[in-house]
Every structure is written in C-alpha cells, then in structure tokens.
N, CA, C and O of each residue as an XYZ file, in Angstrom:
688
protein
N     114.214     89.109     76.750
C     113.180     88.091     76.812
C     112.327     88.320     78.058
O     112.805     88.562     79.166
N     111.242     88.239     77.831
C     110.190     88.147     79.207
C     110.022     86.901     80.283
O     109.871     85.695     80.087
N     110.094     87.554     81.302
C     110.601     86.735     82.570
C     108.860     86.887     83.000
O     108.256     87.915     83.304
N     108.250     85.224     82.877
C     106.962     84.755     82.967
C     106.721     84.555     84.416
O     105.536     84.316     84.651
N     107.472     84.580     85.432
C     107.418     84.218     86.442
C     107.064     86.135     86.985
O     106.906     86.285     88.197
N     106.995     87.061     86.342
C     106.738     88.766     86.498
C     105.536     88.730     85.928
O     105.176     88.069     84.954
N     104.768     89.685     86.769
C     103.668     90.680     85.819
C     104.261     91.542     85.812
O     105.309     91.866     86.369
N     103.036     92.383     84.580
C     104.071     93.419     84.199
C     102.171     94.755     84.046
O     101.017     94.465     83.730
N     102.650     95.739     84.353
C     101.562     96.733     84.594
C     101.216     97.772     84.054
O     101.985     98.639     84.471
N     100.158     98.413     83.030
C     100.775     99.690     82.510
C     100.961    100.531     83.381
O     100.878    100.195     84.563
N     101.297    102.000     82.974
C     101.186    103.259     84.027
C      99.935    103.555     83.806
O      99.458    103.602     82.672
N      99.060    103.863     85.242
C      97.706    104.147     85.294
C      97.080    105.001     84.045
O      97.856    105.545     83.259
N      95.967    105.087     83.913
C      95.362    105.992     82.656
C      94.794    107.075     83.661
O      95.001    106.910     84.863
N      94.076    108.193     83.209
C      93.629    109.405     83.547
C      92.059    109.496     83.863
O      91.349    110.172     84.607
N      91.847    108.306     82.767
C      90.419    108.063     82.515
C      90.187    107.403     83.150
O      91.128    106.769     83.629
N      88.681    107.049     83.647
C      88.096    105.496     84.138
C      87.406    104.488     82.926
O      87.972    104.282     81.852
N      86.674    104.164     83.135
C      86.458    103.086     81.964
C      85.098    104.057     81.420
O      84.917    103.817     80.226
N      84.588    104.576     81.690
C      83.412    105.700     81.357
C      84.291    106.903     79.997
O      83.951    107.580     79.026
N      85.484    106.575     80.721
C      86.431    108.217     79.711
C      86.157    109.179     79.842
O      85.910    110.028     78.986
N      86.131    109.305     81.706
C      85.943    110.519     82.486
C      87.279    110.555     83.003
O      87.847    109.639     83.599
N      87.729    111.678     82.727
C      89.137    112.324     83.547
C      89.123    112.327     84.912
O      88.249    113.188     85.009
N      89.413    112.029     86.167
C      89.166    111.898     87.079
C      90.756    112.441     87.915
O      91.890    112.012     87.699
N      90.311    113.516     88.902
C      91.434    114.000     89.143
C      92.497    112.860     90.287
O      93.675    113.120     90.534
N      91.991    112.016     90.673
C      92.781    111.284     91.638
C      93.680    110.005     90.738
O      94.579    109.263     91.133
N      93.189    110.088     89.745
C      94.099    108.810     88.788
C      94.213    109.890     88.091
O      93.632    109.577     87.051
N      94.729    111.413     87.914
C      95.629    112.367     87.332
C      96.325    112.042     88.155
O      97.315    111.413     87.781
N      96.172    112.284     89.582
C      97.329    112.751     90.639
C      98.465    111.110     90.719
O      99.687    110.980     90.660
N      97.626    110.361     90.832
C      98.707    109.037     90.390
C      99.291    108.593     89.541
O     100.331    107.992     89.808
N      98.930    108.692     88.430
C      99.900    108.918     86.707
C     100.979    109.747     87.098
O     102.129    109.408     86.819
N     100.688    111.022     87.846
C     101.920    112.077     87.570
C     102.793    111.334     88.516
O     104.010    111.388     88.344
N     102.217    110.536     89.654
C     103.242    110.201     90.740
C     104.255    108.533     90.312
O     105.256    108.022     90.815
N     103.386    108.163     89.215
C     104.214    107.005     88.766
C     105.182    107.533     87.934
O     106.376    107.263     88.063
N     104.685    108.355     86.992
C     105.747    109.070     85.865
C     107.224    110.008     86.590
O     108.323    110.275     86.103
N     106.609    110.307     87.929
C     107.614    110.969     89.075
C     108.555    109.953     89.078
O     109.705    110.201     88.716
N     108.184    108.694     89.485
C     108.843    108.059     90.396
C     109.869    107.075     88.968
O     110.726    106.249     89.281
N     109.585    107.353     87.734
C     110.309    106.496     87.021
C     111.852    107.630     86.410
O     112.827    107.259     85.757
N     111.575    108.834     86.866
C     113.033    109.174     86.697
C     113.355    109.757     85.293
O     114.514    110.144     85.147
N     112.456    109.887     84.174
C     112.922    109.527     83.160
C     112.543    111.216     82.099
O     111.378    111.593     81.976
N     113.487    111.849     81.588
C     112.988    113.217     80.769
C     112.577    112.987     79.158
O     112.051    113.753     78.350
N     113.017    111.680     79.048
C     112.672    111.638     77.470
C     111.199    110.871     77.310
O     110.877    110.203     76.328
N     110.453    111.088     78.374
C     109.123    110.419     77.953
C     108.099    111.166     76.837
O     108.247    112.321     76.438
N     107.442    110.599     76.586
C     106.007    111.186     75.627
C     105.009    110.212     75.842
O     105.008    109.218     76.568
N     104.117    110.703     75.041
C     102.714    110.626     75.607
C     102.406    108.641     75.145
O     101.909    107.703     75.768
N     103.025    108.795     73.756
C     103.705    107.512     73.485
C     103.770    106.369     73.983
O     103.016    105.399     74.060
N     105.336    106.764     74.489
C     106.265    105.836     75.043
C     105.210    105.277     76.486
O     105.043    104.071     76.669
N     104.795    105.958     77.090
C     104.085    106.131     78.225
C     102.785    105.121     78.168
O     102.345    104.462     79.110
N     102.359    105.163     77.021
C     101.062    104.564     76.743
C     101.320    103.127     76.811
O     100.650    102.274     77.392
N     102.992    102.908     75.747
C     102.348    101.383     75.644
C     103.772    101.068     76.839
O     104.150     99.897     76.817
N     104.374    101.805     77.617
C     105.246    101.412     78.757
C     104.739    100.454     79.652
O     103.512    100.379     79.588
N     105.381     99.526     80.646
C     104.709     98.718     81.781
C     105.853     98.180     82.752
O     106.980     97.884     82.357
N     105.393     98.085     84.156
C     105.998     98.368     84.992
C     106.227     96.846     85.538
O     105.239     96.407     86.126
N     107.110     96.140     85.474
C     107.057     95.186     86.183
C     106.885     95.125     87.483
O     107.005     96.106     88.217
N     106.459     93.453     88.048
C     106.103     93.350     89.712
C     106.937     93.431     90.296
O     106.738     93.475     91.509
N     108.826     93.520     89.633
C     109.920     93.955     91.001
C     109.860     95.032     91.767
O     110.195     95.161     92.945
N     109.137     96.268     90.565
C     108.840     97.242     91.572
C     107.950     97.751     92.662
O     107.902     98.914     93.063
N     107.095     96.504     93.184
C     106.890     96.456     94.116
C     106.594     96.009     95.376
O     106.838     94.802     95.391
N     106.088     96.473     96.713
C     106.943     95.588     97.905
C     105.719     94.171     97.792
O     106.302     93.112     98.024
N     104.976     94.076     97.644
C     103.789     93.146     97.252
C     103.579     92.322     96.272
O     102.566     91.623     96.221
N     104.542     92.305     95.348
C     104.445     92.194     93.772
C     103.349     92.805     92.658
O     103.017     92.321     91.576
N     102.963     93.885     93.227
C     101.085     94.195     92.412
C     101.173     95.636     92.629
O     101.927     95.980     93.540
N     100.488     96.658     91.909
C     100.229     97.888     92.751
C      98.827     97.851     93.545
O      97.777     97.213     93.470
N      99.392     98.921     94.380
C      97.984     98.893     95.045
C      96.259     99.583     94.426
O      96.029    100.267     93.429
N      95.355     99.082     95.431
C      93.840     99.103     94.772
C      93.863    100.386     94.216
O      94.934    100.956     94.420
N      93.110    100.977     93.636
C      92.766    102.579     93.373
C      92.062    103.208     94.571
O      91.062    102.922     95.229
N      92.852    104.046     94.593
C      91.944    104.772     95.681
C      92.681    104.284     97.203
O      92.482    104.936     98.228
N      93.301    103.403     97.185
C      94.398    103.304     98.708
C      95.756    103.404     98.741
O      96.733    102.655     98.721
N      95.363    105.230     98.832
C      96.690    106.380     98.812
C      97.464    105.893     99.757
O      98.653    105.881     99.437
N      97.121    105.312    101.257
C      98.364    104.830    101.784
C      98.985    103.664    101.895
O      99.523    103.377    102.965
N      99.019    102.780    100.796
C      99.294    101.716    100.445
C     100.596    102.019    100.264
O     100.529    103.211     99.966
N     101.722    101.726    100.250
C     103.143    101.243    100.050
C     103.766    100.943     98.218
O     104.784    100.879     97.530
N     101.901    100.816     98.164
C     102.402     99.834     96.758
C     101.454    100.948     95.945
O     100.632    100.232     95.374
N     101.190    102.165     95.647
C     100.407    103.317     95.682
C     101.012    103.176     94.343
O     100.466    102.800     93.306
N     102.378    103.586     94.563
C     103.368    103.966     93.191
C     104.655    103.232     93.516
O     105.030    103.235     94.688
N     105.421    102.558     92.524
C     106.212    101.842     92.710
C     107.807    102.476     92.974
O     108.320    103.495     92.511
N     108.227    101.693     93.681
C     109.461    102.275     94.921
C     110.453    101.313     94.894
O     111.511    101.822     95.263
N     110.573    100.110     94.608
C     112.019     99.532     94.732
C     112.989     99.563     92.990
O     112.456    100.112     92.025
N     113.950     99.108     92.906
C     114.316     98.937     92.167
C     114.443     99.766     90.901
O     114.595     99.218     89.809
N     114.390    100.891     91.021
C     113.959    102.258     90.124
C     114.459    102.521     89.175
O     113.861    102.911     88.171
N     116.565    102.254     89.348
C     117.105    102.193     88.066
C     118.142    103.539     88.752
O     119.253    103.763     88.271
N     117.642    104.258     89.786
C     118.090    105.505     90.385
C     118.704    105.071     92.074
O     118.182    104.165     92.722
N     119.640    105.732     92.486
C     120.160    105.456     93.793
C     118.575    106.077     94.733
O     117.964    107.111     94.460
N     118.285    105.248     95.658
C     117.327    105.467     96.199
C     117.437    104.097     97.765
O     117.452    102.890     97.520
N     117.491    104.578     99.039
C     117.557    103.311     99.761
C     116.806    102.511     99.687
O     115.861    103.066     99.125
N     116.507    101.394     99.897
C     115.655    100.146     99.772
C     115.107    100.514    101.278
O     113.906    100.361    101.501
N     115.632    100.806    101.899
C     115.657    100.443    103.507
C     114.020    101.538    104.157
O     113.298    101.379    105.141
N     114.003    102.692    102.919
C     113.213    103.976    103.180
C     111.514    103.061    102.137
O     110.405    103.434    102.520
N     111.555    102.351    101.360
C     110.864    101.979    100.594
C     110.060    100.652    101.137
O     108.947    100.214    100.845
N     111.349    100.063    102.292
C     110.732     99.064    103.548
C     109.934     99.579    104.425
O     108.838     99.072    104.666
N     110.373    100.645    105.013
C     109.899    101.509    106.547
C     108.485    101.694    105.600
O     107.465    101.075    105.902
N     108.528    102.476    104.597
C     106.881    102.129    103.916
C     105.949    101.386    103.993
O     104.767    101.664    104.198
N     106.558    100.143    103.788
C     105.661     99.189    103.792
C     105.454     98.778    105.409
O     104.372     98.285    105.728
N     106.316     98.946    106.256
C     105.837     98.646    107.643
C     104.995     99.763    108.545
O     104.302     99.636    109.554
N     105.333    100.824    107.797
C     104.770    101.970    108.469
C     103.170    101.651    107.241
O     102.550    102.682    107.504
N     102.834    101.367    106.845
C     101.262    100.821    106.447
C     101.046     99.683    107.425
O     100.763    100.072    108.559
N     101.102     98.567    107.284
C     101.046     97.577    108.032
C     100.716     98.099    109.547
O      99.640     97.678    109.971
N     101.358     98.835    110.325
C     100.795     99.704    111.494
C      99.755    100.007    111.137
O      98.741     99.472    111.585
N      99.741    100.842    110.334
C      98.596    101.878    110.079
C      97.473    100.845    109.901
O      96.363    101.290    110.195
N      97.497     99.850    109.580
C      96.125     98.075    109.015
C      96.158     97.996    110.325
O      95.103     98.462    110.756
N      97.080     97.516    111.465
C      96.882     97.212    112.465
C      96.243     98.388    113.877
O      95.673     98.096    114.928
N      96.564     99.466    113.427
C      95.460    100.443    114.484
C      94.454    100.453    113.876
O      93.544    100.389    114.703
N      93.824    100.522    112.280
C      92.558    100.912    112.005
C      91.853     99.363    112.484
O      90.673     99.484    112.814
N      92.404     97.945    112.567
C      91.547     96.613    112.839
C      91.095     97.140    114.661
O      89.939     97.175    115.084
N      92.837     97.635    115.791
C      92.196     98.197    116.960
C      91.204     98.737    117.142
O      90.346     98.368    117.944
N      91.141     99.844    116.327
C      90.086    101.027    116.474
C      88.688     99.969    116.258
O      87.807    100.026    117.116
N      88.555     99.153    115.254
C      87.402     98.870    114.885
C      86.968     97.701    116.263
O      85.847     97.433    116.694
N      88.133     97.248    116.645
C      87.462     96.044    117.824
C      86.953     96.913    119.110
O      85.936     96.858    119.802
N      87.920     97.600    119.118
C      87.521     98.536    120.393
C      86.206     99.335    120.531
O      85.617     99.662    121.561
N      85.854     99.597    119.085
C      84.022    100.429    119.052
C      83.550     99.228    118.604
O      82.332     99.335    118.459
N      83.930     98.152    118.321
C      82.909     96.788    118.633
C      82.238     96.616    119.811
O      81.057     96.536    120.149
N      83.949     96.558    120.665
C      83.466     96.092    122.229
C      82.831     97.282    123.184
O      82.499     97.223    124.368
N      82.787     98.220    122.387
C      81.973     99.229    123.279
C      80.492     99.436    123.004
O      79.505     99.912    123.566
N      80.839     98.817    121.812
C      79.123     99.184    121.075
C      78.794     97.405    121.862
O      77.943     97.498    122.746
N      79.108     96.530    121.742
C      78.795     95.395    122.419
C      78.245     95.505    124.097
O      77.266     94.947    124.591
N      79.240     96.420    124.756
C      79.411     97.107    126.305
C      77.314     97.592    126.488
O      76.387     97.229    127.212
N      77.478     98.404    125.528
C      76.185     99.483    125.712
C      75.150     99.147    125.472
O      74.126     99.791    125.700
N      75.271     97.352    124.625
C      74.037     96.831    124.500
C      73.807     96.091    125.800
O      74.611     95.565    126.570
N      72.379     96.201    125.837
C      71.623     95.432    127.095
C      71.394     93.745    126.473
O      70.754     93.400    125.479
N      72.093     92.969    127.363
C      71.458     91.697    127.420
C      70.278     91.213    128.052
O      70.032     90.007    128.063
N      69.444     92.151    128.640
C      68.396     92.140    129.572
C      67.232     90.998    128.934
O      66.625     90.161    129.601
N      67.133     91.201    127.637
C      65.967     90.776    127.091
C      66.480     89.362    126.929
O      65.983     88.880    125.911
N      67.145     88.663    127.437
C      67.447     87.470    127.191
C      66.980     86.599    128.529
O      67.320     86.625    129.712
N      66.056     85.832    127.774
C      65.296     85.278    128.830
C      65.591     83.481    128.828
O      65.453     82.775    127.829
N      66.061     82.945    130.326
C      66.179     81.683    130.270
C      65.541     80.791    130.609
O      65.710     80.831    131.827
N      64.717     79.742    130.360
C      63.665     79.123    130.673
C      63.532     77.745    131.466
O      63.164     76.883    130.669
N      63.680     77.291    132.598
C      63.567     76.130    133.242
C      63.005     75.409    132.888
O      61.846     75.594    132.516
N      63.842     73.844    132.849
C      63.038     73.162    132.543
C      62.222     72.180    133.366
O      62.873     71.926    134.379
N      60.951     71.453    133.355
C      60.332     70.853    134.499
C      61.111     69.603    134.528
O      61.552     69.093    133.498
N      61.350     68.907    136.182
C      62.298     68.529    136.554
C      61.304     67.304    137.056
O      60.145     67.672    137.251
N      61.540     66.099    137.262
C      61.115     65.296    137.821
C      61.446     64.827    139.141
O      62.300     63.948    139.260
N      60.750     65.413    140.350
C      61.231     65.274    141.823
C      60.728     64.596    142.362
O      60.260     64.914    143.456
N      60.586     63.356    141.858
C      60.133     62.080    142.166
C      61.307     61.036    142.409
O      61.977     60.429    141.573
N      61.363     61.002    143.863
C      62.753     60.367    144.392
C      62.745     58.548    145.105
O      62.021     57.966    145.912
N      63.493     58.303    144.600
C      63.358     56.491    144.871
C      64.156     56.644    146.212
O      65.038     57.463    146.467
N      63.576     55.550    147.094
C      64.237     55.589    148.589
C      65.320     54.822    148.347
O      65.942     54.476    149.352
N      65.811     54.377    147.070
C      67.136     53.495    147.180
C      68.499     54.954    147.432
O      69.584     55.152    147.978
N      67.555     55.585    146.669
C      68.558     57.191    146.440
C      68.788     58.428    147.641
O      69.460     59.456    147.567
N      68.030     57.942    148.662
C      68.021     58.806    149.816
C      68.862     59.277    150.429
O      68.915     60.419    150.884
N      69.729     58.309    150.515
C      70.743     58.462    151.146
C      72.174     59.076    150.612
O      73.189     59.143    151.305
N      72.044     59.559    149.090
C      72.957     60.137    148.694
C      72.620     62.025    148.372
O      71.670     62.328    147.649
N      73.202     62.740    148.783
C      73.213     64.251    148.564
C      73.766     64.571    147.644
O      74.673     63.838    147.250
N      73.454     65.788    146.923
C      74.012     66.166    145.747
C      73.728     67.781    146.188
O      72.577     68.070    146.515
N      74.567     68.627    146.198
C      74.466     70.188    146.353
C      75.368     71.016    145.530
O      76.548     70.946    145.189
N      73.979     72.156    145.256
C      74.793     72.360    144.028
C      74.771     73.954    144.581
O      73.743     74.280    145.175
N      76.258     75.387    144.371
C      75.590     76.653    145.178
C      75.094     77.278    143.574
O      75.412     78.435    143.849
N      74.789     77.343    142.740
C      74.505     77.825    141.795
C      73.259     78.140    141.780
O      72.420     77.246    141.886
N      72.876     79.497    141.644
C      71.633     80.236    141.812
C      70.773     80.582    140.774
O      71.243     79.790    139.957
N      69.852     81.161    140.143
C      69.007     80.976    139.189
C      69.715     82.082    138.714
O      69.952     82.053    137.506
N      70.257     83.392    139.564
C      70.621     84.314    138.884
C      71.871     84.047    138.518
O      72.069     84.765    137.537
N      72.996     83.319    138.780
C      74.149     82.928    138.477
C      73.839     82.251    136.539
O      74.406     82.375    135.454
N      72.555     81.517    137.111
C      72.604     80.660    135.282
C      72.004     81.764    134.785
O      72.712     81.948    133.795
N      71.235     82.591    134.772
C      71.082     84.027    134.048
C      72.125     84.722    133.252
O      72.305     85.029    132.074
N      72.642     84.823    134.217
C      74.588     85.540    134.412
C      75.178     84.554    132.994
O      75.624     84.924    131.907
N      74.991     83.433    133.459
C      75.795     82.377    132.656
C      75.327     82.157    131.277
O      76.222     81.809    130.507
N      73.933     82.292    130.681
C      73.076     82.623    129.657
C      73.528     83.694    128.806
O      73.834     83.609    127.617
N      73.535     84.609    129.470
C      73.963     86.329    129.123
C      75.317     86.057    128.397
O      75.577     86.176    127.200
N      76.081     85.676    129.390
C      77.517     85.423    128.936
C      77.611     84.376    128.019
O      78.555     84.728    127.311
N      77.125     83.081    127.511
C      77.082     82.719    126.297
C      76.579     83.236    125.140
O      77.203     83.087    124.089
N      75.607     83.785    125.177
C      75.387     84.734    124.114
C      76.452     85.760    123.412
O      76.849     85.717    122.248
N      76.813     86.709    124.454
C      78.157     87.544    124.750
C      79.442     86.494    123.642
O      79.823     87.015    122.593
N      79.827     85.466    123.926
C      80.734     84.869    123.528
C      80.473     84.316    121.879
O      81.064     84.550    120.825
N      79.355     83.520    122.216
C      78.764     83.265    120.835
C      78.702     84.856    119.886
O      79.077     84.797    118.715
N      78.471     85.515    120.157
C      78.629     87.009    119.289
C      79.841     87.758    118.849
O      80.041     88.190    117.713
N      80.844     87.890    120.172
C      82.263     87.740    119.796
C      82.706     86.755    118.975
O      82.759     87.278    117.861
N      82.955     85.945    118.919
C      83.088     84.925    118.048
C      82.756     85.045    116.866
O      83.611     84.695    116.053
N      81.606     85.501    116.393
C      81.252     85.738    115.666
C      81.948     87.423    114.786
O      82.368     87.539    113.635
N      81.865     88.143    115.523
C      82.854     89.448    114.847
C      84.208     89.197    114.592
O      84.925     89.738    113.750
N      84.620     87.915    115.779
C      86.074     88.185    115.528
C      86.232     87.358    113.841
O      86.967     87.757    112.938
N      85.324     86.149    113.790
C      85.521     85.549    112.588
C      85.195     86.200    110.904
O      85.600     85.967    109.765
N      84.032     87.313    111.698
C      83.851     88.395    110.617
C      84.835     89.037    110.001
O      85.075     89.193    108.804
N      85.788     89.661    111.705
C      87.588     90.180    110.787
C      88.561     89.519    110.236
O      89.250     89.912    109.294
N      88.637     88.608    110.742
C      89.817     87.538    109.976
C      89.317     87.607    108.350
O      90.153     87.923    107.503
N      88.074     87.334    107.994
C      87.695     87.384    106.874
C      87.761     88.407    105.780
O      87.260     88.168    104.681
C-alpha cells in the first residue's frame, strides 16, 4: 500500500521536455540506475520505476544541474549495505560548500562596497534660527561635533542603509 505521507519520483529521463538528449541528464540517469544496485533492469521496468523521498537526505532530489547537491542521486536507504554515516558527511560537506560560496559573495560585496566612493554624497544644512531670548542667556549648550564629523556621519548612514539592504537581499 502507498505511504501518502512519501513522494515518490521517477528516475530522471535523458530527454528535456524539447526531446533533446542532453548529455548531463544522460550522466545522471546512469548515476541513479548506479546507485539502485539492481542487474535485472530494462528499459521498461525503469520507465515506469519511482524512487521514494526516504531516499533522500532532504526528502526531494536535487534541482537539475546542482551536481553538488547531496540529493544529486539518492543515497540512503538503498536496500544494499552502505554507511548512513558516509551519505551524512555528504550532506554536511555541501552545506560547507553553501556556506563558503554565501562568504565569498559577502566578502566581494564588502570590497566592491570598500572601492566605492561615498564622496558624492552631499549633506545640506539647515537654516537655523539664531534669534536668542535673554530669558535663555544664561544657559550654554556645547556641542564638539564638526561639520565634517556629520559628513562622516551621513556617509556612514548611507553605508548601513545599503548593507542592510544586501544582507536582506541574502537571507532571501
């Protein structure tokens, strides 16, 4: 009986939806048909065969075309002695591999961010009313903050407001 709480997947086709042979979904058919163990297949059996989601670490296979996915060709549960433990290190040894390519990409963010000039960012004063009541004379107010400091401080909101903005770009 079929267990509804599973998908279930064929083995890739050869073709794309055009019914062009395409050698990289050859090379993955042969590597699913590898990985199922089995000498009495035909062209057949193969066609209307399907792979349930136990076999893999995600429940799904992976996209076309992301050879180092974990979930490429399916690896647990095979039917064959095989460690589980080598089919894990897979899936964590990808997960690294997601987490240096997101590094790599922040790091030529923040350099490509580095090399841009904030120069052209111009801050504009506003007119101030220095018209002072003698009730108020007697109180001081000093402030050391310099025109080029709020420049500085301009620059750097921008700067932040933009980060902010990439970082919310990657999460996404």
């Amino acid at each position: 009986m079929r267990d509804w709480k599973k998908r279930y997947y064929l083995i890739p086709s050869e073709r794309d939806k055009r019914g062009r042979i395409l050698e990289e979904r050859v090379k993955r058919r042969e590597y699913w048909i590898q990985a199922l163990h089995r000498a009495d297949l035909t062209e057949t059996k193969i066609k209307n065969m399907r792979i349930c989601s136990d076999h893999f670490l995600s429940g799904k296979p992976a996209e076309f075309g992301d050879t180092s996915h974990p979930d490429y060709i399916p690896r647990l549960k095979m039917g064959y002695k095989t460690t589980n433990s080598s089919a894990h290190s897979v899936g964590s040894r990808y997960e690294r591999l997601k987490k240096r390519n997101l590094n790599k990409k922040i790091t030529l963010q923040k350099k490509n961010l580095e090399d841009e000039s904030f120069e052209h960012v111009h801050v504009e004063s506003e007119n101030v009313n220095t018209r002072v009541d003698e009730n108020e004379t007697d109180k001081i107010v000093q402030t050391d903050i310099s025109n080029e400091e709020m420049v500085s401080y301009g620059k750097l909101s921008i700067e932040v407001k933009y980060l902010n903005d990439q970082l919310y770009t990657y999460k996404c």
